[in-house]
Structure formats: structure tokens, C-alpha cells
C-alpha positions as CSV (number, residue, x, y, z in Angstrom):
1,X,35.4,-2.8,12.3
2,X,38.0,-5.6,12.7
3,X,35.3,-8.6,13.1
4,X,35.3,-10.3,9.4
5,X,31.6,-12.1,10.4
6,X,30.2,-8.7,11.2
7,X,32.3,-6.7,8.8
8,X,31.0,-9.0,6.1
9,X,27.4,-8.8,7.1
10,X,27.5,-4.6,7.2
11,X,29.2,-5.1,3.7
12,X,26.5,-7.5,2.4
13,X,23.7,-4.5,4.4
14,X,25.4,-2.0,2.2
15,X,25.1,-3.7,-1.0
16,X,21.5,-4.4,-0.5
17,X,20.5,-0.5,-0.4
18,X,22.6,0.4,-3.3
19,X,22.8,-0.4,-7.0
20,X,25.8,0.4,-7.0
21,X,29.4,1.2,-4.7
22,X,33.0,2.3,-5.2
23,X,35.4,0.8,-3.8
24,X,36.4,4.1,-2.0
25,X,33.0,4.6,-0.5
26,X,32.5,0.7,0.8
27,X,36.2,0.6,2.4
28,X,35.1,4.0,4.2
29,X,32.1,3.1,5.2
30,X,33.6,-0.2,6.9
31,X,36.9,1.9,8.2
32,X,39.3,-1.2,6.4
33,X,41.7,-1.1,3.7
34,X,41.2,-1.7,0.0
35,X,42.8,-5.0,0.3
36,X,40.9,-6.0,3.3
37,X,37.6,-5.2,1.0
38,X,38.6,-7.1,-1.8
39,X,38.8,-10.2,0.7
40,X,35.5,-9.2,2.2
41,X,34.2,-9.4,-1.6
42,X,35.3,-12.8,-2.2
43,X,33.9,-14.0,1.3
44,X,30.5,-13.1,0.3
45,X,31.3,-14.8,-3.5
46,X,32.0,-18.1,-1.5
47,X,28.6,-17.6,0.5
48,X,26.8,-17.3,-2.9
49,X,26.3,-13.7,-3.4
50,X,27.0,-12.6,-6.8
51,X,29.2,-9.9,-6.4
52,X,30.2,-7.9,-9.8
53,X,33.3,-5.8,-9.6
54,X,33.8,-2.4,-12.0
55,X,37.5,-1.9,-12.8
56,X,39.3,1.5,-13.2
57,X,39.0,4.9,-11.8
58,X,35.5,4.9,-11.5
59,X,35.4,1.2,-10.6
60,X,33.3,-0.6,-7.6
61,X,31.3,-3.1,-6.8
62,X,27.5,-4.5,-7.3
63,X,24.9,-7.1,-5.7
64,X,23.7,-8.6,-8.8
65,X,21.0,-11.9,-9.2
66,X,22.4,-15.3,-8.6
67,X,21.4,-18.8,-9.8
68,X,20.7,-19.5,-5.9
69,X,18.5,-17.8,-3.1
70,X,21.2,-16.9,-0.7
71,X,20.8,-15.3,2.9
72,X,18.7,-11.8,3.1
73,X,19.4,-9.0,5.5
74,X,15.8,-7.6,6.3
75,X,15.4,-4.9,8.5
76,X,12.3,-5.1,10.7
77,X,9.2,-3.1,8.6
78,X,11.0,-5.2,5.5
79,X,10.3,-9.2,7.4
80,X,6.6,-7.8,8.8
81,X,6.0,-6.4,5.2
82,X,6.6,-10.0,3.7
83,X,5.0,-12.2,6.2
84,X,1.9,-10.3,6.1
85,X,1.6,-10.3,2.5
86,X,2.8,-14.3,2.5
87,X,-0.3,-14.6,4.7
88,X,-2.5,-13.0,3.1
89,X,-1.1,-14.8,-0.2
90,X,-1.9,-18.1,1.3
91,X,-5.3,-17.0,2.7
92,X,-6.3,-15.8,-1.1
93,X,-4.9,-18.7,-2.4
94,X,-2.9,-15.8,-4.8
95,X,-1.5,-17.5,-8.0
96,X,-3.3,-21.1,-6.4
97,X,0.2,-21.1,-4.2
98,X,-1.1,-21.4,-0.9
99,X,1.3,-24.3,-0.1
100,X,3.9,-22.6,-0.8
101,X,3.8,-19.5,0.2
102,X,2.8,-21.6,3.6
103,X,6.2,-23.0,3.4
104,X,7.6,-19.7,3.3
105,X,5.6,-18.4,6.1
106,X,6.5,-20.8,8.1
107,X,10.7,-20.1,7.5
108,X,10.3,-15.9,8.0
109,X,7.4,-16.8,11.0
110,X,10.1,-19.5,12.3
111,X,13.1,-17.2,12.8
112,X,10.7,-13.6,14.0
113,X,11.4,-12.5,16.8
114,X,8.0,-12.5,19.4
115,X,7.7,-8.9,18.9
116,X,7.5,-8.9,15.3
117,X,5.5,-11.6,15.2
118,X,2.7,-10.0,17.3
119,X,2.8,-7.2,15.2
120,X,2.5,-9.3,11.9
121,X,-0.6,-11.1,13.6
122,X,-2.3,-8.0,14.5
123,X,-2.0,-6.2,10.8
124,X,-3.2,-9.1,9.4
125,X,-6.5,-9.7,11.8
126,X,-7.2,-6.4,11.9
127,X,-7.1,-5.2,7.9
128,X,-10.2,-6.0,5.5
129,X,-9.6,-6.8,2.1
130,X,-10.6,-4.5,0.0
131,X,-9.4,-2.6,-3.5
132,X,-5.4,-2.0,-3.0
133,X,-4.0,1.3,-1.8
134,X,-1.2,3.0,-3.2
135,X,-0.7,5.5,-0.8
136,X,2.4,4.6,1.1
137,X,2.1,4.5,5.0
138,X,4.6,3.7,7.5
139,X,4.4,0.0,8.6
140,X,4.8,0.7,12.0
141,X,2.0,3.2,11.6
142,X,-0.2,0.4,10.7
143,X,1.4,-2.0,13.1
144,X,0.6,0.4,15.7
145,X,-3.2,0.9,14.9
146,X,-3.6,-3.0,14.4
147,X,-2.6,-3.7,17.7
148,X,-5.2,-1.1,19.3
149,X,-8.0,-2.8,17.4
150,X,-6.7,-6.5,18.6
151,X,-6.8,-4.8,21.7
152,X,-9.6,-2.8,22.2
153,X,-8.0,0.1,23.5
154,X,-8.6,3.8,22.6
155,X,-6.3,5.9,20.6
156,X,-5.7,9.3,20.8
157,X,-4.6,11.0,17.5
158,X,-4.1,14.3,15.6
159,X,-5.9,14.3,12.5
160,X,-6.6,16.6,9.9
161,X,-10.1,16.6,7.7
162,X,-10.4,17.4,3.9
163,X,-10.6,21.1,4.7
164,X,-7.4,21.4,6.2
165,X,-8.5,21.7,9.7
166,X,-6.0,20.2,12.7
167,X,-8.1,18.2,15.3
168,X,-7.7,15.8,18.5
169,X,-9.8,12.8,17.9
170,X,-10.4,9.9,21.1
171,X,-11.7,6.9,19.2
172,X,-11.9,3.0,19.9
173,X,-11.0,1.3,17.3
174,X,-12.3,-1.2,14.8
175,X,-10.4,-1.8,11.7
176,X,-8.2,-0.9,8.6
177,X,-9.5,-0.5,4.8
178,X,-7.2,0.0,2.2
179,X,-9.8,1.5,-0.2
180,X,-8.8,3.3,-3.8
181,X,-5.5,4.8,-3.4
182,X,-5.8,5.3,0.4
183,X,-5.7,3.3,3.5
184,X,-8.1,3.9,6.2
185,X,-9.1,3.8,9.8
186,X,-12.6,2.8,10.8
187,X,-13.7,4.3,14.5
188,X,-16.0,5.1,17.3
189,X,-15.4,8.6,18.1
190,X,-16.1,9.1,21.3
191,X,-16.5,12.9,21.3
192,X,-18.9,12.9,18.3
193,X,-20.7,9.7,19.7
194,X,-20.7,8.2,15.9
195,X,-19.0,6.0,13.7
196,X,-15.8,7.5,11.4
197,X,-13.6,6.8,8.6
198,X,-9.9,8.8,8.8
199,X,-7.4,8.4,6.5
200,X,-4.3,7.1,8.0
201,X,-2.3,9.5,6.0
202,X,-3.9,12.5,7.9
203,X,-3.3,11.2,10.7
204,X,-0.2,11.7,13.8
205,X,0.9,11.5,17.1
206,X,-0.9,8.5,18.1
207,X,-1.0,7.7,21.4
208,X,-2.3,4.4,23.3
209,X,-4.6,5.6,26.3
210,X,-4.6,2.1,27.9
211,X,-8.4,2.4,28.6
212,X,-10.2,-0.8,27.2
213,X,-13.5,-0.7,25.7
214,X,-16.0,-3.4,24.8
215,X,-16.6,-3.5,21.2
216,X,-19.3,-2.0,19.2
217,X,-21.3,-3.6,16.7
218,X,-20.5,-2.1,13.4
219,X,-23.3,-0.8,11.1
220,X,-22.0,-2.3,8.2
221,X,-21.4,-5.9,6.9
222,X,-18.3,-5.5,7.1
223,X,-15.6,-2.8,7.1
224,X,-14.8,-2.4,3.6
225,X,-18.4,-1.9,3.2
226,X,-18.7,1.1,5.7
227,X,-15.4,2.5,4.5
228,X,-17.0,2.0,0.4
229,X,-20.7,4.0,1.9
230,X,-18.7,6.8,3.9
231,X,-16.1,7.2,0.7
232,X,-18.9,7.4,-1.5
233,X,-21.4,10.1,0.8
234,X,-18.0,12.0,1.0
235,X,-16.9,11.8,-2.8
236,X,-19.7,11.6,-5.4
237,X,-21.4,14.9,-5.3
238,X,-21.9,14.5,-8.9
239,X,-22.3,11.1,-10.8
240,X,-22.6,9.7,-14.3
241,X,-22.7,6.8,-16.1
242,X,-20.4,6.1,-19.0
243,X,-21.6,3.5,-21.1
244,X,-19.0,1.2,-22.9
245,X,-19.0,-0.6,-26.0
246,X,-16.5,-3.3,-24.7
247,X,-16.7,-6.7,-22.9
248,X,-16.4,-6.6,-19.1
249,X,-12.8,-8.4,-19.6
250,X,-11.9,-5.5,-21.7
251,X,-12.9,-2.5,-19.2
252,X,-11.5,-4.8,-16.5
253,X,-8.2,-4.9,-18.4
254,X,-7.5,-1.3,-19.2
255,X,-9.5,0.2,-15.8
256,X,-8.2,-2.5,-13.1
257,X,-9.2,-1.8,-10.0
258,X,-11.4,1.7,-11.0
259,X,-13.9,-1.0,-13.0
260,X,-14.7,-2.7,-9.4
261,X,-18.6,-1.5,-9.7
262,X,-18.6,-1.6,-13.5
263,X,-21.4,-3.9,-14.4
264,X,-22.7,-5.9,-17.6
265,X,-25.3,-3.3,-19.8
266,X,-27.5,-3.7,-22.8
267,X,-26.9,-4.6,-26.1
268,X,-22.8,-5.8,-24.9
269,X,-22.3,-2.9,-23.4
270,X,-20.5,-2.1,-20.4
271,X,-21.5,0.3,-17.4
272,X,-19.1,2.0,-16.1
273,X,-20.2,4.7,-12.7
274,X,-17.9,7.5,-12.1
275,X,-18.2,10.3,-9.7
276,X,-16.8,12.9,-8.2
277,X,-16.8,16.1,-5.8
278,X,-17.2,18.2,-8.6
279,X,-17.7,18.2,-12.2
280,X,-14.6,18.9,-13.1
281,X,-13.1,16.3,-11.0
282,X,-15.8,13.3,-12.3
283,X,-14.8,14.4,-15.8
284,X,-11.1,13.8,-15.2
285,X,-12.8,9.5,-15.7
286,X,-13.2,10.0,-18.9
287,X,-9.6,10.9,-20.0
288,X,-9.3,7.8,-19.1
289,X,-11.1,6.1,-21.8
290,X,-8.9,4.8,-24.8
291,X,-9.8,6.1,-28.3
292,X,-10.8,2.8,-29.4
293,X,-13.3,2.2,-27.6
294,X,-16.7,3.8,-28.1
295,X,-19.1,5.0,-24.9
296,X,-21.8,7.8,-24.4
297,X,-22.7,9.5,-21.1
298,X,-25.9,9.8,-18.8
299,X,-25.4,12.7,-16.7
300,X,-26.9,15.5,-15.1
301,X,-27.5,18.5,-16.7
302,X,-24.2,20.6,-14.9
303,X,-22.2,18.0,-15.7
304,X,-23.2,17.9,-19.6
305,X,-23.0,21.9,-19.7
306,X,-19.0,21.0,-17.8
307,X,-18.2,18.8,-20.5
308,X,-19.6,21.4,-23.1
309,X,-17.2,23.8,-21.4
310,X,-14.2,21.3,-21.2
311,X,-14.4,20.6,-24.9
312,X,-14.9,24.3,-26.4
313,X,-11.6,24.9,-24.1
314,X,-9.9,21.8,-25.8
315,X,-10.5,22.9,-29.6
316,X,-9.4,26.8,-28.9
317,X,-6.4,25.0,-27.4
318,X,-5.6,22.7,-30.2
């Protein structure tokens, strides 16, 4: 690579994805010499990159934190990744920041290219609030599915259910939920003639038909609502409530996000539902609990014989 302008921007590209670099590895990668590194080094010193350089045998190099904000290298999920969540940051008013994360909008939005920028606007018209997911999906997975709900335009997919079992699904499309750990895609199946909830995880080969629909009228509020109803008709086969002796800003402190339907009780107590597809699984909750805080349990009566089970097995453990 004998261009120093692009030489120097693949060397600043490679110290971004790396903690840290020999000198042996960068002056391969970038087919120059050791001495020609060293140069490229200082070139990005004088541009305001803090660059920290290892001596000896085992020597190299480092991006390290500066005093300054200088020039990022983003690839393209990386910018839609940041303007969505700066949009949805000045919608929220996160951190009572909207002007400023408006001011940053406007710089990434500013320098997007049209593509990008059409996927950005579609992710964030087409995803409802709701409790944050932790799964990770692909952003162009989500791009992808936003832009067939802006544009009401069935999707043909591969998906496979709870049990395991591989099916081809024709649905128009509505929105996406992140919801618990899990992000997910609310539908019209066509095939089954009803409303659906897939998780976008399960899901593959997705193909555009380029058949428009006119959109149905969800029976729900809102998404997150219908996604919350399904995930719930799905999920809690069994149910109790755990009753805490805590304020709500404890429970909300230790259980984040898994307090959402916990709810002011008696006597300064807190209740806390849990669920579950089994009794095994709703019981898992409670291991949650820290020792210092005290709580009983209304259950059924195969979920108090469980728990009977769960501790005998504890004690001949211990």
C-alpha cells in the first residue's frame, strides 16, 4: 500500500479492532517496512490519536484514550447502531440530554450516506419501546425487517418454533419488540390467517416478496402490549407471587428490568409476579432474591410440593 492517506487510515482501522499490535503484525498487514510504520505512527500522533508504543522483543503498538475526540472509523452496522440509539436518546430525553445528543445526530445523520440513512429511519419508526433485549441480532437483520414494515411488504422467512420444528412463514409485517432478553417480530401470517409473535433470533432467509399490503389494525394498544400478552400465554404455565419485604426502589435496584410488573403490597411490602413454563423454571426467580431481604410465596399447590422437592435436594447436597 504506497498511499500514506490511505495507508494511514487502514493503520488507524487496525488499531481500532485490536487492544493491542506488534509491530511485525501492523507492517504486514500494511505490506511497508518498519520504518515506514514508525512514520505512519507519528502521522496519526500529529492528527491526535494517542498512539502508545511497547519497546523490545515483544514490543508494538496501542490506540489508547486522548484528551480530544479525534476522527472515528465506523463501519456501516457501527454509524446505524449509534444514530438510532442517539435518536432514540433524544426522543427519551435519556440523561435530560436531548440537545445534545440532537447535536450529535445531526453530525453522524449529516455525513450518512442515503442508504444508511433510510435504514436508520426505518429501525427507528418501526421498533416499540419496550424492556431492553440482550440477545444480540444482526443490525442488518433488523434493518432489513424495519424496512418491510415502513413498507408494507410481505416477507417470506424460515423460522423455527420452541419445539424445534423448521417452518416457511408468509407474513406482512407490523413491528419490532425488544421484550426480556429477546427481540421480536410482530405479524400477520397469512397462511394461519392470525396475528404472531417470532423471535428474530429463530428466524432466516428472509426474503422481500415485493407484494404490498394494506395494513391491519392491530389487536393490541400497541405492539409491546401484544408482544407482553403473547409472551405471557406462551411462558407462564405456572405463576406465583413472591412477596417482598423491601421498598419498590429496593426491588427495582437489585431486579432491574425483571421488577417491571412488580407492584406496591400491604404492610410495605413489595409484589413481585414470577412465572414460568414449568415449576422448575418459575423457581429459578427466587434464586434471585438476596439473603437480606425477607419474602414468602403464594403459589399453587405443584409449585409448593417443587419447592419442597428443590429444598430436601439442597440440604442432602450441602
Amino acid at each position: 500500500m504506497s498511499d500514506p492517506t490511505a495507508r494511514a487510515l487502514r493503520l488507524l482501522t487496525l488499531l481500532q479492532t485490536h487492544r493491542f499490535w506488534s509491530g511485525a503484525e501492523l507492517a504486514e498487514r500494511l505490506g511497508v517496512t518498519d520504518r515506514t510504520l514508525r512514520r505512519d505512527i507519528d502521522r496519526l500522533r500529529e492528527l491526535g490519536y494517542r498512539v502508545a508504543a511497547r519497546p523490545g522483543g515483544a514490543g508494538g503498538y496501542q490506540l489508547e484514550g486522548g484528551s480530544n475526540v479525534p476522527p472515528l472509523l465506523l463501519d456501516d452496522d457501527e454509524a446505524v447502531a449509534i444514530a438510532v440509539g442517539l435518536r432514540t436518546a433524544a426522543i427519551q430525553g435519556v440523561g435530560h440530554g436531548e440537545q445534545t445528543s440532537l447535536s450529535a445526530l445531526a453530525k453522524i445523520e449529516q455525513v450518512l450516506p442515503r442508504h444508511l440513512r433510510r435504514r436508520v429511519a426505518a429501525i427507528q419508526a418501526h421498533t416499540v419501546p419496550s424492556v431492553r433485549a440482550e440477545t444480540t441480532v444482526a443490525a442488518d437483520v433488523l434493518a432489513q425487517l424495519a424496512l418491510t414494515c415502513r413498507d408494507h411488504e410481505r416477507l417470506r422467512f424460515r423460522y423455527v418454533n420452541r419445539d424445534g420444528v423448521e417452518s416457511s412463514r408468509l407474513v406482512e409485517p407490523h413491528s419490532l419488540v425488544p421484550h426480556g432478553r429477546r427481540w421480536y417480530f410482530v405479524a400477520w401470517d397469512v397462511d394461519r390467517a392470525d396475528w404472531r409473535t417470532f423471535r428474530i433470533d429463530r428466524m432466516s432467509a428472509l426474503l422481500g416478496t415485493g407484494v404490498r399490503f394494506t395494513p391491519r389494525e392491530l389487536p393490541a394498544a400497541d405492539a409491546a402490549e401484544f408482544v407482553r400478552v403473547a409472551h405471557a400465554a406462551v411462558r407462564q404455565r405456572h405463576e406465583a407471587v413472591v412477596h417482598l419485604r423491601a421498598t419498590m426502589d429496593q426491588v427495582r435496584a437489585h431486579f432491574g428490568a425483571w421488577a417491571s410488573e412488580a407492584t406496591e403490597g400491604p404492610d410495605g411490602t413489595v409484589e413481585w409476579p414470577i412465572g414460568g413454563s414449568s415449576a422448575a423454571e418459575l423457581l429459578m426467580g427466587l434464586l434471585w432474591i438476596p439473603p437480606e431481604l425477607d419474602w414468602t410465596l403464594t403459589c399453587s399447590e405443584e409449585v409448593a410440593a417443587a419447592l419442597v422437592r428443590f429444598r430436601e435436594r439442597l440440604a442432602h447436597v450441602l
